[in-house]
NUKOL-674094 format. One record per residue (C-alpha): residue number from 1; x, y, z. Coordinates in nm, 3 decimals. Example, Ala and Ser with C-alpha at 12.3 -4.5 7.8 and 13.67 -1.06 7.14 Angstrom:
# residues 2
+--------+---------+---------+---------+
| drenlo |      c1 |      c2 |      c3 |
+--------+---------+---------+---------+
|      1 |   1.230 |  -0.450 |   0.780 |
|      2 |   1.367 |  -0.106 |   0.714 |
+--------+---------+---------+---------+
# end
This chain:
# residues 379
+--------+---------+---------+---------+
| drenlo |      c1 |      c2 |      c3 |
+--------+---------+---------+---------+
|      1 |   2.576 |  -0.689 |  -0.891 |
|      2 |   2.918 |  -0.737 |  -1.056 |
|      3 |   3.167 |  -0.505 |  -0.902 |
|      4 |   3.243 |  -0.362 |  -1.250 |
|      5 |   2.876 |  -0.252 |  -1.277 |
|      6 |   2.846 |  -0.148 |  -0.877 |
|      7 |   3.130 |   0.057 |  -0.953 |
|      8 |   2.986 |   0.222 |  -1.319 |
|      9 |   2.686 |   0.269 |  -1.055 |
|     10 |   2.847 |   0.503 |  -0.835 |
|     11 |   3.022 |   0.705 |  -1.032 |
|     12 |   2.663 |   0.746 |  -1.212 |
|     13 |   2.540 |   0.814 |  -0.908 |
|     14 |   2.823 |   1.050 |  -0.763 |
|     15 |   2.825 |   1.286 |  -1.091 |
|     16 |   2.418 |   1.292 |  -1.084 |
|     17 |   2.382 |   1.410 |  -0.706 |
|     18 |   2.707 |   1.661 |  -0.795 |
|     19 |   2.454 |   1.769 |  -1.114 |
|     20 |   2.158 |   1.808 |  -0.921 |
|     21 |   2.262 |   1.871 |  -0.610 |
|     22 |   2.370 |   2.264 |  -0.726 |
|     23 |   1.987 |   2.415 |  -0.758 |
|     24 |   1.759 |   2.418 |  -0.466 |
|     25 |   1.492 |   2.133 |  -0.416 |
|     26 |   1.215 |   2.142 |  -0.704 |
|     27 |   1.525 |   2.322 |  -0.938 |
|     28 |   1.488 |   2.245 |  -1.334 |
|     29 |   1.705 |   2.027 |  -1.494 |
|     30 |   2.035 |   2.185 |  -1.676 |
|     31 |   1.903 |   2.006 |  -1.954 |
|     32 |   2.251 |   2.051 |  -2.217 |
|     33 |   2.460 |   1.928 |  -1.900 |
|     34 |   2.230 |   1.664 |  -1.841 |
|     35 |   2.260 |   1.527 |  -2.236 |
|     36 |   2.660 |   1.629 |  -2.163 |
|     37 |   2.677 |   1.369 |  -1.906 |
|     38 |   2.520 |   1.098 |  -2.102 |
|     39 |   2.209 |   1.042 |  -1.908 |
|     40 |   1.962 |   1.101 |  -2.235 |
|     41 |   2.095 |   0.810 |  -2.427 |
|     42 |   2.197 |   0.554 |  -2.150 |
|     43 |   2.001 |   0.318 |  -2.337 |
|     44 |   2.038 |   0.384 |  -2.664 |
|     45 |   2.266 |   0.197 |  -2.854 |
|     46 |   2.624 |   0.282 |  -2.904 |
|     47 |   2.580 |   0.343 |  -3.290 |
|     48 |   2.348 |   0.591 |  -3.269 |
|     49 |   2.550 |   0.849 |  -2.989 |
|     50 |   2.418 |   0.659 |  -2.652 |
|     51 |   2.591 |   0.456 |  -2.421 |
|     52 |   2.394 |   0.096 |  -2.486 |
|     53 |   2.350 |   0.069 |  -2.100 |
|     54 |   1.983 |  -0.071 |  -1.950 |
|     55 |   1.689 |   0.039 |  -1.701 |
|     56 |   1.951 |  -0.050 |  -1.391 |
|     57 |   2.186 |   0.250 |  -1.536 |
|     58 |   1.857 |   0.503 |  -1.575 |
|     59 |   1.717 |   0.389 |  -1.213 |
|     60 |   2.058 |   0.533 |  -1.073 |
|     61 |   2.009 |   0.889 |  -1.246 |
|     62 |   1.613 |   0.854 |  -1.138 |
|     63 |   1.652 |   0.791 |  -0.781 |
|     64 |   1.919 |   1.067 |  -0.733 |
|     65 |   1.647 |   1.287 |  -0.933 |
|     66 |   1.411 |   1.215 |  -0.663 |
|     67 |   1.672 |   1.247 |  -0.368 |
|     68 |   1.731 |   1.606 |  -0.547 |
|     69 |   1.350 |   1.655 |  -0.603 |
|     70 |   1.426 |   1.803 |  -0.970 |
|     71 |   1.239 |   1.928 |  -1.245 |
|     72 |   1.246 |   1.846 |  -1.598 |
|     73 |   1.124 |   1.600 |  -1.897 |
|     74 |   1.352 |   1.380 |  -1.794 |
|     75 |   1.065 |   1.095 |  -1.711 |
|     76 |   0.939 |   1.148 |  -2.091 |
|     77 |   1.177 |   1.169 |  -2.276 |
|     78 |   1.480 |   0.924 |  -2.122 |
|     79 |   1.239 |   0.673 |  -1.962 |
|     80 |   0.927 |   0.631 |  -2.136 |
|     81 |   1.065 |   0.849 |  -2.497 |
|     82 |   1.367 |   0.620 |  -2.533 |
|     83 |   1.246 |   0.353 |  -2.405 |
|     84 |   0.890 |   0.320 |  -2.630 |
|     85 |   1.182 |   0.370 |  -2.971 |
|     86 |   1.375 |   0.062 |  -2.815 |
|     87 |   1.099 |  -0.173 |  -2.855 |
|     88 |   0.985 |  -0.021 |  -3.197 |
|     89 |   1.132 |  -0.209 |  -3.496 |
|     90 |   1.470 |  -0.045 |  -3.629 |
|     91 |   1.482 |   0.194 |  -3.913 |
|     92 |   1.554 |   0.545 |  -4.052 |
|     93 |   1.294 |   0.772 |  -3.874 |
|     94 |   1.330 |   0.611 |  -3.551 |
|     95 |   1.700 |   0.586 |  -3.538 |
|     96 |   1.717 |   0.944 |  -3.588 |
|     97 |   1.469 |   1.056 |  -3.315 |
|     98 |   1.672 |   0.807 |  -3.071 |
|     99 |   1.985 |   0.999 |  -3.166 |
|    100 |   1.827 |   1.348 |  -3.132 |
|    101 |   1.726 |   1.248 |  -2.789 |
|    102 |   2.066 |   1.114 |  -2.686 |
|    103 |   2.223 |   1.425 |  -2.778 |
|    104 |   1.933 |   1.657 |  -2.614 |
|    105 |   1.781 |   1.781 |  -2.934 |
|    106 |   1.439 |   1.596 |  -2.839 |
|    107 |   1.171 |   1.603 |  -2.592 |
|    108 |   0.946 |   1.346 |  -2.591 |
|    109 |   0.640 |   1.253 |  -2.453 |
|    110 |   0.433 |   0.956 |  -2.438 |
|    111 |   0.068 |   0.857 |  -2.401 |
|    112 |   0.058 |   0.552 |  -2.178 |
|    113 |  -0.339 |   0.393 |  -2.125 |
|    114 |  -0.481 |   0.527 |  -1.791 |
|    115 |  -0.475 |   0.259 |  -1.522 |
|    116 |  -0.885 |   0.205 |  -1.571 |
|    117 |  -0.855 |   0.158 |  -1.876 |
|    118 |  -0.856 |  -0.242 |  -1.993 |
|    119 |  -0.545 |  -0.453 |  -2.101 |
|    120 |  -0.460 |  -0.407 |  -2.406 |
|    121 |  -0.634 |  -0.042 |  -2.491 |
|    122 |  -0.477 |   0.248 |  -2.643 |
|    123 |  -0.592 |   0.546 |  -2.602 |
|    124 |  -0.561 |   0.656 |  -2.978 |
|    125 |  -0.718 |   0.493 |  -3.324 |
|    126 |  -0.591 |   0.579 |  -3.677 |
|    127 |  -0.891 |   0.562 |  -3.887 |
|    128 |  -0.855 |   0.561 |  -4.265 |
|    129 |  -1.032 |   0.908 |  -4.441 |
|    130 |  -1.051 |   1.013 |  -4.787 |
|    131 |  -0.735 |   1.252 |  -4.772 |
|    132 |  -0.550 |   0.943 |  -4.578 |
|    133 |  -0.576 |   0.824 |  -4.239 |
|    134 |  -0.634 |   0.992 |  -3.953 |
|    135 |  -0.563 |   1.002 |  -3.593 |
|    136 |  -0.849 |   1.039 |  -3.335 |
|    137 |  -0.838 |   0.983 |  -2.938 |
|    138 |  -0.734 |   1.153 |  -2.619 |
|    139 |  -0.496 |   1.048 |  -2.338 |
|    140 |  -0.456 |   1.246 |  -1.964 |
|    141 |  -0.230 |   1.353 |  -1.759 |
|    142 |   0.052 |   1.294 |  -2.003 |
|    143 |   0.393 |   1.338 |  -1.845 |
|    144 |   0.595 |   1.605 |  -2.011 |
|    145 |   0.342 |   1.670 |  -2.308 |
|    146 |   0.355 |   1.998 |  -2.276 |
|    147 |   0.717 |   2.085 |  -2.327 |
|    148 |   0.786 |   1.793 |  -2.570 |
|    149 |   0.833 |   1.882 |  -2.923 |
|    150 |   0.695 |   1.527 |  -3.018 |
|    151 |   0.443 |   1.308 |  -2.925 |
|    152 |   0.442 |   0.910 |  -2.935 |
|    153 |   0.087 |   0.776 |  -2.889 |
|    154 |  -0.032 |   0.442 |  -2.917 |
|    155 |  -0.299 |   0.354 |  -3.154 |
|    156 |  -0.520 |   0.100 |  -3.303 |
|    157 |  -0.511 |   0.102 |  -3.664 |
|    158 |  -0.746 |   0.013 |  -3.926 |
|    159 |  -0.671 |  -0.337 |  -3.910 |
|    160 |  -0.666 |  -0.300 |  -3.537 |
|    161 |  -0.317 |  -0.333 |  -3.477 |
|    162 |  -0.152 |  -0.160 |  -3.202 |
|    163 |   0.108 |   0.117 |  -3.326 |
|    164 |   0.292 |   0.383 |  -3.218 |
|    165 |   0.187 |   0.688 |  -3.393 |
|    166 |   0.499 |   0.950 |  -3.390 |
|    167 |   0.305 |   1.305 |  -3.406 |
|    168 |   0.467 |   1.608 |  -3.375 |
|    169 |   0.362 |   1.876 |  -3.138 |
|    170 |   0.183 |   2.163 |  -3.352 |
|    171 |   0.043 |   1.929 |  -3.611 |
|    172 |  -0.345 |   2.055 |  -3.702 |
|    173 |  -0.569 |   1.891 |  -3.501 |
|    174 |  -0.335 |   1.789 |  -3.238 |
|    175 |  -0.423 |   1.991 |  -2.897 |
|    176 |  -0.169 |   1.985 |  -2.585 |
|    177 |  -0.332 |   2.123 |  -2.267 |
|    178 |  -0.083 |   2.217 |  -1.994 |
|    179 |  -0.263 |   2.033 |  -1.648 |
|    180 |  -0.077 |   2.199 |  -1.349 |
|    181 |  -0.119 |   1.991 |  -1.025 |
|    182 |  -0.012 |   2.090 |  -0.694 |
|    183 |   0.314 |   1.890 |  -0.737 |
|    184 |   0.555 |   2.230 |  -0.886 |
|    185 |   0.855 |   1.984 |  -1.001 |
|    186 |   0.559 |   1.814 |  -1.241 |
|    187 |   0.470 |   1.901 |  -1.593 |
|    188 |   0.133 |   1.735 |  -1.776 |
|    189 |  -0.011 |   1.742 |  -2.064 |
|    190 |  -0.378 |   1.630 |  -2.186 |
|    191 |  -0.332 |   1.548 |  -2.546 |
|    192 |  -0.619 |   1.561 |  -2.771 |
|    193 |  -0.605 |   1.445 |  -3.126 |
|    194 |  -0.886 |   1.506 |  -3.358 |
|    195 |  -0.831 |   1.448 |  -3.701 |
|    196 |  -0.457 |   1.429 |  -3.714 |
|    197 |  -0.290 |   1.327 |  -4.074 |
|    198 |  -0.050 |   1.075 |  -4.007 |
|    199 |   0.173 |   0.946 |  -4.288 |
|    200 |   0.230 |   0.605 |  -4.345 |
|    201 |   0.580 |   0.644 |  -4.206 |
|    202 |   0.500 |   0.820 |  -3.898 |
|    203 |   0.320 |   0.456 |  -3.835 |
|    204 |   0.593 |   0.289 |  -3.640 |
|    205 |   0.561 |  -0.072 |  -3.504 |
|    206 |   0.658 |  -0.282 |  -3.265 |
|    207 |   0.992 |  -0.521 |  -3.276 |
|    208 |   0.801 |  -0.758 |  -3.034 |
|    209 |   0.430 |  -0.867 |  -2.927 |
|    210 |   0.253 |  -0.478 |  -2.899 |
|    211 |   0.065 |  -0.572 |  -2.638 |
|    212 |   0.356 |  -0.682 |  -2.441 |
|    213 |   0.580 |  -0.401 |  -2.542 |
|    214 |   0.253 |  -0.151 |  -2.464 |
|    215 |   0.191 |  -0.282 |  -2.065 |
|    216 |   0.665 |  -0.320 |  -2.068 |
|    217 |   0.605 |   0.107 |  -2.106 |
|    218 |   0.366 |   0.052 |  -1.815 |
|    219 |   0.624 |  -0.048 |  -1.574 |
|    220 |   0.849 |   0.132 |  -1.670 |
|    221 |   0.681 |   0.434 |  -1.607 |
|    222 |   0.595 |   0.256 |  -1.228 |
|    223 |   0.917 |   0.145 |  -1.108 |
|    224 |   1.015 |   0.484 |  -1.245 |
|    225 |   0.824 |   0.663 |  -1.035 |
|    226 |   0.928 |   0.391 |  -0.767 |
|    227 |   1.265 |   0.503 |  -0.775 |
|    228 |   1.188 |   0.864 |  -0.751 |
|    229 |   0.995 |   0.759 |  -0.405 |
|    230 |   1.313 |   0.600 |  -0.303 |
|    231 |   1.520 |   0.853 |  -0.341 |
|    232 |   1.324 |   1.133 |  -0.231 |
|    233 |   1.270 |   0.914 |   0.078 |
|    234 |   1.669 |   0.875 |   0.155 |
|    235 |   1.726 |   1.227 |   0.110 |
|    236 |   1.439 |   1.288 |   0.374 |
|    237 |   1.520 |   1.041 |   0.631 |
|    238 |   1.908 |   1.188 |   0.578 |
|    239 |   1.759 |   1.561 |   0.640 |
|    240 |   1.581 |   1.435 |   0.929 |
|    241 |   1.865 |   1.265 |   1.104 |
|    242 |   2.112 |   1.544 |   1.051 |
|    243 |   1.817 |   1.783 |   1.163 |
|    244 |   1.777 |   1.591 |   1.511 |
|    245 |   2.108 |   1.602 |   1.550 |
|    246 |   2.113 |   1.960 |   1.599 |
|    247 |   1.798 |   2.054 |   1.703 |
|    248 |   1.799 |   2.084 |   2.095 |
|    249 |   1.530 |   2.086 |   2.360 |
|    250 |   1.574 |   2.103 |   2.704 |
|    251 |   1.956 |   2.182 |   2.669 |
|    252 |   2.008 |   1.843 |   2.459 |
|    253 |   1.955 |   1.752 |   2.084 |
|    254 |   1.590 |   1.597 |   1.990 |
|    255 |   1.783 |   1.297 |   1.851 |
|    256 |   1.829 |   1.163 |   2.191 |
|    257 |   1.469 |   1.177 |   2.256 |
|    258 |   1.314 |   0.808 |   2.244 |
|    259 |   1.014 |   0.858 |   2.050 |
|    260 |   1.256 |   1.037 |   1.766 |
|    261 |   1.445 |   0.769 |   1.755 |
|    262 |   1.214 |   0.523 |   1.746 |
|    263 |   1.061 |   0.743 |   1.404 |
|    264 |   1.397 |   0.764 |   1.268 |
|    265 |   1.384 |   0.409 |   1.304 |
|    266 |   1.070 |   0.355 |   1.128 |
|    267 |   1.195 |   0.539 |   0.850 |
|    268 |   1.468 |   0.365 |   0.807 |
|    269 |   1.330 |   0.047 |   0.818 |
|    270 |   1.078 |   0.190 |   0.526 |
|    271 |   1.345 |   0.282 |   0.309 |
|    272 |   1.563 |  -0.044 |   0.360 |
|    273 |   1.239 |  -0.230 |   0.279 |
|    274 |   1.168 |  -0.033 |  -0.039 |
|    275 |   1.508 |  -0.062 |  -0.163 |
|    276 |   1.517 |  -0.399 |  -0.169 |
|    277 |   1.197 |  -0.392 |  -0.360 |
|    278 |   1.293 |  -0.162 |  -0.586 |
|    279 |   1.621 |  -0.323 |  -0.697 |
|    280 |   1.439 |  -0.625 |  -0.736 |
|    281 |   1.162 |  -0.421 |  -1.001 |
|    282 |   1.449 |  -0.269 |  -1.186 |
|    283 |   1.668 |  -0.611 |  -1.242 |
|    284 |   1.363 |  -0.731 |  -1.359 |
|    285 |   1.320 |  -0.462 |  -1.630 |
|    286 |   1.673 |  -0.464 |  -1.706 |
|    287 |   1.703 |  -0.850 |  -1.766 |
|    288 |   1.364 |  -0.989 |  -1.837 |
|    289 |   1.249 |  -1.085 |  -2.154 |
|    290 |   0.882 |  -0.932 |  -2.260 |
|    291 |   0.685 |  -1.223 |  -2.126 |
|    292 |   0.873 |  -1.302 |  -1.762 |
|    293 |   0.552 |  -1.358 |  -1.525 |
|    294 |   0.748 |  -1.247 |  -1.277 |
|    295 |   0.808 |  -0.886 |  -1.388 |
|    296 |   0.448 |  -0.752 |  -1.327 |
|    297 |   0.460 |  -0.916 |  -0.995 |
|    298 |   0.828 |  -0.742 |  -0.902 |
|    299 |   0.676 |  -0.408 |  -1.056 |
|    300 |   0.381 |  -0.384 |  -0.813 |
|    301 |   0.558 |  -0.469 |  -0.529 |
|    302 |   0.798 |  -0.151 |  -0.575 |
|    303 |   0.551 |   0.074 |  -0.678 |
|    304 |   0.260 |  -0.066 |  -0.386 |
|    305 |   0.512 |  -0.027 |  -0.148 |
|    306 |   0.807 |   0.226 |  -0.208 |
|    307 |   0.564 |   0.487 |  -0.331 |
|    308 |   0.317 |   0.464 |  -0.026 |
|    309 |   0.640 |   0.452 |   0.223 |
|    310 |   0.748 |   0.833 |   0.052 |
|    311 |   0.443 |   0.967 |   0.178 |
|    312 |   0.465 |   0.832 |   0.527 |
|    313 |   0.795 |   0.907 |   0.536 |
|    314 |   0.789 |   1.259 |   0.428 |
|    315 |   0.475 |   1.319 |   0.647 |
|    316 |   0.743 |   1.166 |   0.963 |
|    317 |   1.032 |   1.410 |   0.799 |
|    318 |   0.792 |   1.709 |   0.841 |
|    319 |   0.699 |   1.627 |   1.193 |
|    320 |   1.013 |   1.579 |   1.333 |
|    321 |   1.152 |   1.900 |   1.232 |
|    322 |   0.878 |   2.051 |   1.409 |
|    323 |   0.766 |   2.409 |   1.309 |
|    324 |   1.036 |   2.458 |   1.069 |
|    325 |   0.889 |   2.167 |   0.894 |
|    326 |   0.594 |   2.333 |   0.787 |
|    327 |   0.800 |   2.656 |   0.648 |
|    328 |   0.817 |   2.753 |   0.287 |
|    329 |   1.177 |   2.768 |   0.325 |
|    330 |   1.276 |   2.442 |   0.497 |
|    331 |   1.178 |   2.278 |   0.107 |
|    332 |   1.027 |   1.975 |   0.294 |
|    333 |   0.657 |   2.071 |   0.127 |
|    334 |   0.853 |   2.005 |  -0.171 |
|    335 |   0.931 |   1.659 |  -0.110 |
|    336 |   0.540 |   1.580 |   0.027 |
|    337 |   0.385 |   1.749 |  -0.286 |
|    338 |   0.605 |   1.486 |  -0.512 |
|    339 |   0.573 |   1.253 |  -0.304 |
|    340 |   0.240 |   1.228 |  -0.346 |
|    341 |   0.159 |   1.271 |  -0.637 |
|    342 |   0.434 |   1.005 |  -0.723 |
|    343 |   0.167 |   0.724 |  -0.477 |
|    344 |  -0.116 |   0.805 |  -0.740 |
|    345 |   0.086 |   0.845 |  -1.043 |
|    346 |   0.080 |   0.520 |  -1.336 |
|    347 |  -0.156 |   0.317 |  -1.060 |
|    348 |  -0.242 |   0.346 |  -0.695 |
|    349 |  -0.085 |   0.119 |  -0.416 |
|    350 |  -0.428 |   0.000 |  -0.395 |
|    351 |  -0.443 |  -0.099 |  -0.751 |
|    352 |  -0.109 |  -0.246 |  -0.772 |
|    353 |  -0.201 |  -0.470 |  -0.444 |
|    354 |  -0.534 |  -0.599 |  -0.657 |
|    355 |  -0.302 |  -0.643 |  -0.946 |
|    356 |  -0.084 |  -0.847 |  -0.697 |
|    357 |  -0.399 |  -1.031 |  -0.517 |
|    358 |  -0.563 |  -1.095 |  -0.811 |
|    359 |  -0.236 |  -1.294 |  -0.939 |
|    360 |  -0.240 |  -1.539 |  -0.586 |
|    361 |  -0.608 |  -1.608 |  -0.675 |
|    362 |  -0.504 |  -1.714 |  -1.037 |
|    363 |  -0.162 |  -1.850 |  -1.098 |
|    364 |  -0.040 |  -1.767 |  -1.486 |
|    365 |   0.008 |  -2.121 |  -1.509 |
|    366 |  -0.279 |  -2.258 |  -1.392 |
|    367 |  -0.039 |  -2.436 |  -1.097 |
|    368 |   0.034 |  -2.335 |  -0.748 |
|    369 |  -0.041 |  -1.999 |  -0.626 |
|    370 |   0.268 |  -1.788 |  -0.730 |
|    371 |   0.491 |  -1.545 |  -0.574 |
|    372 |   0.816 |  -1.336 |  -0.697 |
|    373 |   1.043 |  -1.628 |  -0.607 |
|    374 |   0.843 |  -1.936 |  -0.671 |
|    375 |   0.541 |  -2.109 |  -0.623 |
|    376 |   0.395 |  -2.070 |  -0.319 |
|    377 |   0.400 |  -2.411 |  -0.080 |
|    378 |   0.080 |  -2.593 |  -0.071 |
|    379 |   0.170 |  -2.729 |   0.300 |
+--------+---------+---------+---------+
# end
């Protein structure tokens, strides 16, 4: 990384773990301080109030959200919100909602296809009716639907193009059903559309190839979640090794104890692993162009990998600090509840890994088997 950027990096990342580091694990989001410090509109561009950065800048603020285990629509509305406008072809209506979100006047949600659902589907059709066209469909677990004010959904329309319908929350015929899961620090919505009127300009499309720009949202809301793993797993292995250094048993501190340092280890190894994955997911995102082969691969590997290691390492984290570990007021429960739900969220490990397998079995180019930094040797 240029040393201009590492440095932008960690003063990112020392004013986000100040920011979040003030409320208790699982705390919401000051949401005004949060659009204060710029972190709504890192990507959006200059011109319209944001700070034109990319995904690298936005995995800084998400991996210190995860370290601080915090609560809010940030996931929505900065990741998958912004991020859905950016690939949307420029005008009026969209410029403005990219604006309102940079200055924290907007919370957005979007509809994403499930990960069963087949390449290329959205989970939404506009179909035309006698009063105008109309929005039909339903999408699931919905991060953030519940609190956001709008709603971008993709859609087929008439002519079986895919769209991005831009709803907003109240419209007739548009249900949002809050879907609590066990995970506090998580809000979900299942968003039901039955009849919706959508005007012609509420129709936005894509700058790019849809389908591309459709599965780009898709990893983007995995390595997002990968970097909430990652730093929810630092911040554990951190508590854990401070924790075993005080923690005595037979008049000295567990942390001289082989078997805790050989889990300490472990962990660390996890998280060293991960990182490097997940750096290597987020350059990708940050750099490649819609149709790099090598992005899905990259993706995958963080999200296989960094978001399985949380859980393991959480579960290690709650061991080691024994009895207290299992307290309500220790906060590590906090930490195992995200972390997994953060494993199943926007595709398994074990889906990623077919995704992954099935790419070995059949190169994109017809070639060599592939891997993320070449073709694999025939020898």
């Amino acid at each position: 990384m240029p040393a201009d950027l590492s440095e932008l990096h960690d003063e990112l990342r020392a004013v986000a773990r100040d920011l979040l580091g003030k409320a208790a694990p699982g705390g919401l989001i000051d949401w005004r301080s949060a659009a204060g410090s710029g972190w709504l509109g890192l990507e959006a561009p200059e011109a319209l109030d944001g700070a034109g950065a990319t995904f690298a800048e936005v995995a800084v603020v998400l991996q210190e959200m995860g370290r601080a285990a915090a609560c809010g629509p940030y996931l929505g509305t900065a990741v998958l919100g912004a991020g859905a406008l950016g690939l949307l072809e420029p005008g009026p209506g969209r410029d403005a909602l990219l604006r309102r979100i940079a200055s924290g006047d907007a919370v957005v949600a979007v509809a994403l296809p499930g990960e069963h659902e087949r390449a290329g589907a959205a989970p939404f059709r506009i179909e035309p009716a006698p009063g105008g066209p109309r929005l039909h469909g339903r999408a699931e677990f919905v991060p953030d639907a519940s609190e956001a004010g709008r709603l971008l959904l993709p859609a087929r329309d008439a002519a079986g193009a895919l769209v991005l319908a831009d709803v907003e929350a109240g419209t007739a015929g548009l249900a949002v059903d809050a879907r609590p899961v066990l995970d506090a620090t998580r809000r979900f919505g299942h968003v039901t559309a039955d009849g919706v009127e959508v005007a012609a300009a509420s129709v936005r499309r894509f700058g790019a190839d849809p389908e591309a720009a459709v599965r780009r949202l898709s990893e983007r809301a995995a390595v997002a979640v990968a970097c909430d793993s990652l730093g929810l797993s630092e911040a554990m292995l951190e508590a854990t090794v401070a924790y075993a250094g005080v923690r005595e048993q037979f008049g000295r501190p567990i942390g001289s104890f082989q078997a805790v340092k050989h889990a300490c280890a472990d962990m660390l190894v996890q998280v060293s692993v991960a990182r490097r994955l997940v750096s290597a997911a987020v350059r990708e995102l940050a750099h490649a162009g819609l149709d790099d082969p090598g992005t899905a691969a990259a993706v995958s590997m963080a999200k296989a990998y960094a978001c399985g290691a949380a859980v393991d390492i959480v579960g290690k984290a709650m061991q080691l600090h024994g009895g207290m570990g299992y307290t309500w007021e220790s906060g590590v429960h906090v930490y195992l509840k995200r972390a997994a739900l953060n494993r199943s969220l926007f595709g398994s490990p074990a889906a990623h890994r077919g995704l992954l397998a099935e790419r070995y079995r059949r190169p994109p180019d017809g070639g060599r088997p592939w891997r993320a930094d070449g073709p694999l040797s025939t020898m």
